[in-house]
C-alpha positions, -999 to 999 in steps of 0.1 A, spaced: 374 189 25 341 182 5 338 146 18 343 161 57 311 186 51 290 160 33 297 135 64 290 165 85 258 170 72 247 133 71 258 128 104 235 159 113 206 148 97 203 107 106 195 114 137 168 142 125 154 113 102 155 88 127 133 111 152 108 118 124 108 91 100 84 62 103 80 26 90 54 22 68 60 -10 52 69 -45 72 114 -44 67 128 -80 68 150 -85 97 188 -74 92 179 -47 71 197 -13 81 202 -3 38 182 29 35 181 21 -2 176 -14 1 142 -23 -19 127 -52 -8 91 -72 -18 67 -63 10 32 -58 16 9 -52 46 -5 -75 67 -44 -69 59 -57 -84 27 -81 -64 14 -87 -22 17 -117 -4 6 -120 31 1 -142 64 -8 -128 97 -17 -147 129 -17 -131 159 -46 -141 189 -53 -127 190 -88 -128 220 -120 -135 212 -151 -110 232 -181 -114 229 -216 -100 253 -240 -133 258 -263 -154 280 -240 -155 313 -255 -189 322 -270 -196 356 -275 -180 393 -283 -187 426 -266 -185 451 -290 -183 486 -277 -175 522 -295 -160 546 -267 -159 571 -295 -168 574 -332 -129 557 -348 -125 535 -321 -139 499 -315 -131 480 -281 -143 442 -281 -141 417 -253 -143 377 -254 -164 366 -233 -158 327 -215 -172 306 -192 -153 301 -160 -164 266 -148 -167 267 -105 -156 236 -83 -180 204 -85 -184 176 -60 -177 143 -73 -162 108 -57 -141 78 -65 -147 47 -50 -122 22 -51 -112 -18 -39 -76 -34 -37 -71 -73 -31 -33 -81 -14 -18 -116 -26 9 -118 0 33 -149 -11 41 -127 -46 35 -94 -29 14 -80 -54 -22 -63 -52 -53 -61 -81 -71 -28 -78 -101 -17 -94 -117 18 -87 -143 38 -107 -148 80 -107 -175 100 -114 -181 142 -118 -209 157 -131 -207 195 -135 -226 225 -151 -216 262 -154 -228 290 -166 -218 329 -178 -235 361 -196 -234 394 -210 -255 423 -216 -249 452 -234 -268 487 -238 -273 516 -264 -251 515 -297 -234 486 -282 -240 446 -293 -231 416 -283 -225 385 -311 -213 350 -313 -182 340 -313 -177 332 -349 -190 366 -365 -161 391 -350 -160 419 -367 -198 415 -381 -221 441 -371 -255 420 -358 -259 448 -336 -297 435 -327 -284 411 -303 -276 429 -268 -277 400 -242 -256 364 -244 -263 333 -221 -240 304 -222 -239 272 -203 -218 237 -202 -224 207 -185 -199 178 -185 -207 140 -175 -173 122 -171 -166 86 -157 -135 66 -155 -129 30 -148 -95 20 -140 -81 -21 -132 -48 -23 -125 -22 -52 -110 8 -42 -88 42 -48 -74 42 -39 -34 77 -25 -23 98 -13 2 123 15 -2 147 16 25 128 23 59 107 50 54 92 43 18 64 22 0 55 20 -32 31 4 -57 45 1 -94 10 -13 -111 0 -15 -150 -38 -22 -162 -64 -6 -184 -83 22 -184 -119 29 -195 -132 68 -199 -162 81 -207 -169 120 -216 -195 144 -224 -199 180 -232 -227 197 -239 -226 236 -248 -254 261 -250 -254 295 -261 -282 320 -264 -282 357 -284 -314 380 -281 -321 419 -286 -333 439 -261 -370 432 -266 -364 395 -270 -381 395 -306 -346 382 -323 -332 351 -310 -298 332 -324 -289 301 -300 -261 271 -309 -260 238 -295 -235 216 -294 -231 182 -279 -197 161 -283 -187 126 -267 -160 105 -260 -158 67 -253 -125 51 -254 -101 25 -234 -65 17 -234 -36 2 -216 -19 29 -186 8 29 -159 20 44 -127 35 47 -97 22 54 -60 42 62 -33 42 73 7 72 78 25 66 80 66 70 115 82 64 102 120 45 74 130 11 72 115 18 101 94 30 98 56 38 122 28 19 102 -3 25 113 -41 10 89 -72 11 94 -112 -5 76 -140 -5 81 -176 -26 63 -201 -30 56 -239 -66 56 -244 -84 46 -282 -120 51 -286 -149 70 -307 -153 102 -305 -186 115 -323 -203 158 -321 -234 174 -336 -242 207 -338 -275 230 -345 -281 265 -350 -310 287 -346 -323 321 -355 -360 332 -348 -369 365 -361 -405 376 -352 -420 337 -348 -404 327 -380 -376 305 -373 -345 290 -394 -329 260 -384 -298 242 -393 -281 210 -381 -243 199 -381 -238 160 -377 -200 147 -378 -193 109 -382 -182 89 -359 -139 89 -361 -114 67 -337 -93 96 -315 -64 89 -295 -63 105 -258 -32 105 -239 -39 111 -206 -23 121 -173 -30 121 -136 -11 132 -104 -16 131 -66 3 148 -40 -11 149 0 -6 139 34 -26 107 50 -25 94 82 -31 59 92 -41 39 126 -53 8 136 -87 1 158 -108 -29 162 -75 -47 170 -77 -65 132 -85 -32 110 -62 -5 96 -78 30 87 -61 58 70 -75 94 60 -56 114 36 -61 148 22 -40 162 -11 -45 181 -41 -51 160 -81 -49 169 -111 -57 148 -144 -57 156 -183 -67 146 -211 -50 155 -244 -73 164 -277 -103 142 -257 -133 172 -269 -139 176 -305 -165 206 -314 -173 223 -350 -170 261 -352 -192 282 -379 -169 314 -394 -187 338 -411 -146 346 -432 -138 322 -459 -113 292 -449 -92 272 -480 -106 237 -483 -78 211 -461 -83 181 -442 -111 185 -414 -129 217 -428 -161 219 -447 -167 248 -468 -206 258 -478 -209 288 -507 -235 311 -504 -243 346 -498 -224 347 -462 -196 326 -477 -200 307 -443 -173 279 -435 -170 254 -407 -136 238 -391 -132 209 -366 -114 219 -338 -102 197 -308 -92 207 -273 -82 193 -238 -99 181 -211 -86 188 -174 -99 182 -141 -83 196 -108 -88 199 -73 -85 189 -36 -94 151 -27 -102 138 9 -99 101 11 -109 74 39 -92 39 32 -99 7 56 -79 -24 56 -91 -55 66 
């Protein structure tokens, strides 16, 4: 009884799928397997392409201040304040080279994003505003915050592929190459009273260069004639250097104190991840060109690739990573690392020649 429904419902749905379904890849002659895989690849040998994204940037370090407020005389309400980073523009640009007897493809393709964003606060009457790293201190001189970050990040990726055919309807690209990644962050914030005669601001500036060997898989499967469901993911092992310095300020009536945090250079290890999913279509014009436009939604991270140092104004036991300075605020610093992410819509147009 359970085979007779499951050839019902095949027998249902072939024809559905042969209405709908499209060839996107050249099928060798005889072929009727739908999970046959065969070595195929298209008959153009070279594409080019240029995508446009509108991608947000995500780390989990931007907190930088506290709102204290006293809604009555034994209570104490405070609120972290964050920066929310917006959308940015950035692009990838990208070249792929087709070697037809071995079916295979060399691909090269560079992105770039540079964003900024900002937040503050302000407070009013007994209320204050502090830094991050002195909750529960009461520097109640300090009534407006102003933070900002700004991010440069690039990515160079060369990769060398197997072209495939799954069945009718699929193509796919199984590839393997190396990966090269650049990233900054640079993080502001600013604390002044009222009158602007007390100032307290933190800088802090952290990079990462590294490269290493990644993977990954891209894939389109034909919905109806031009038009293709397309899905990719890549995951890389990246090595590099990974270097910060800090400095913080305080200016009370012109006299200023200054004091500056430089961490050595250490090697970090960045696993990283990226995945596509959109629709593309693709024509031909110019008799001996093939054009394609897609549009989709990416999404890439990158694991422990930001490395900041955070004052506390508490005590913290001496361990591995955390500096510890005596004195009359007992102050302590601790190395903290967090993620990287980047995610947003892409809009690509791809020519094959």
């Amino acid at each position: 009884m359970q085979n007779k429904k499951l050839l019902l419902v095949a027998a249902f749905f072939a024809p559905v799928a042969t209405m709908f379904g499209g060839r996107c890849c050249e099928i060798k002659k005889g072929c009727t397997d739908p999970l046959h895989v065969l070595a195929s690849s298209p008959a153009h040998r070279f594409e080019v392409y240029g995508s446009a994204l509108a991608l947000k940037p995500s780390t989990s370090n931007l907190h930088y201040a506290i709102e204290t407020t006293q809604p009555s005389e034994n209570a104490t309400c405070r609120k972290v304040d964050e920066i929310h980073p917006s959308y940015h523009f950035g692009f990838d640009l990208g070249f792929k080279t087709i070697f037809h007897n071995e079916h295979t493809n060399l691909m090269v393709n560079y992105e770039h994003i540079n964003a900024r964003s900002s937040s503050k606060g302000h407070v009013s009457g007994e209320d204050y505003v502090s830094p991050i790293f002195q909750s529960g201190y009461n520097d109640s001189d300090f009534k407006k915050a102003h933070a900002s970050v700004r991010f440069h990040f690039d990515e160079v990726n060369l990769d060398y592929g197997q072209l495939l055919s799954i069945g009718n309807h699929v193509c796919a690209n199984i590839f393997g190459g190396v990966s090269f990644m650049r990233l900054k962050q640079n993080l502001c914030h600013v604390f002044t009273s009222e009158d602007q005669s007390i100032e307290r601001s933190t800088s802090i500036a952290t990079r990462f260069i590294g490269a290493g060997p990644q993977g990954g898989i891209e894939a389109r499967y034909c919905l109806y004639k031009g038009l293709t469901l397309e899905g990719k993911g890549v995951s890389a092992l990246l090595i590099g250097r990974m270097k910060d310095a800090a400095e913080y300020e305080r200016e009370v009536s012109e006299v200023e104190t200054t004091q500056n945090i430089k961490v050595c250079a250490r090697t970090q290890v960045v696993p990283a991840f990226l995945g596509k999913l959109g629709l593309s279509y693709e024509f031909e014009f110019c008799s001996d060109y093939v054009g394609r436009v897609a549009v989709g939604y990416q999404a890439q991270e990158y694991l422990n690739a930001i490395q900041s140092v955070e004052i506390s104004d508490e005590p913290i036991a001496i361990a591995s990573g955390f500096m510890r300075r005596q004195g009359p605020s007992n102050v302590a610093f601790q190395r903290t690392l967090s993620n990287f992410a980047l995610s947003g819509a892409y809009v690509t147009l791809e020519v094959g020649f």
